[in-house]
N, C-alpha and C positions, 0 to 999 in steps of 0.2 A: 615287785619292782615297778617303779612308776615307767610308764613309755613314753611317755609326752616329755619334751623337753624341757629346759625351766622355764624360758620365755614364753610356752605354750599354757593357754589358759583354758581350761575344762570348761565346756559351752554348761555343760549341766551347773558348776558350780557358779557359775556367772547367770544362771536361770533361779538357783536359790538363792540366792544373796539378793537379784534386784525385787525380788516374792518376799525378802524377809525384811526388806528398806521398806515397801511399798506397808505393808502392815508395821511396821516397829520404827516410826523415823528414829534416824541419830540421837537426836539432840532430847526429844521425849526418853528415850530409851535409858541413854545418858545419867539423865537426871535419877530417873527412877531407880536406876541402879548404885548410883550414889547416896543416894537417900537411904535404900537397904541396906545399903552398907556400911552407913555411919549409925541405924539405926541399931544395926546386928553386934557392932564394933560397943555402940554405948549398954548395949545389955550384958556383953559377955566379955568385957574386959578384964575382968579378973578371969575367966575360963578358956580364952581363946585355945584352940589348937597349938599346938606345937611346933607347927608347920604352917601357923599361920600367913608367915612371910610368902611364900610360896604363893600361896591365894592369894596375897595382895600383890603381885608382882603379874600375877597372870590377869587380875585385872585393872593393874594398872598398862596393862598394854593393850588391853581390850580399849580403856578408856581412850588413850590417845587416839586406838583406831577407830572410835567414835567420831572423836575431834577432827578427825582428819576429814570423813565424811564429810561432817559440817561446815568444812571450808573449802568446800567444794560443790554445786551445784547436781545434787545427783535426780 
């Protein structure tokens, strides 16, 4: 069970995240991920998973939270 409240933010998790900005910007990252993704999408179209939805949903919320980065000075 989590102790920290909701409003409370983990200093460690706020120590990886700006360690993982600092190496992986947004907007590079973004891209890169995009790009494997259409590239993964154009090979295995006819084979995808079954559950492919799923994947595309978890990073299509990854991406927003990309975007969101990028519109903000971090």
């Amino acid at each position: 069970m989590n102790s920290h409240k909701t409003n409370d933010v983990n200093p460690k998790l706020i120590t990886a995240l700006t360690v993982f900005l600092d190496a992986s910007p947004p907007l590079r990252l973004s891209k890169h991920l995009r790009r494997i993704l259409l590239d993964y999408i154009s090979r295995e179209k006819d084979c995808l998973p079954i559950d492919f939805d799923v994947y595309l949903s978890d990073l299509s919320n990854l991406f927003e939270f990309l975007d969101a980065i990028c519109e903000i000075d971090v």
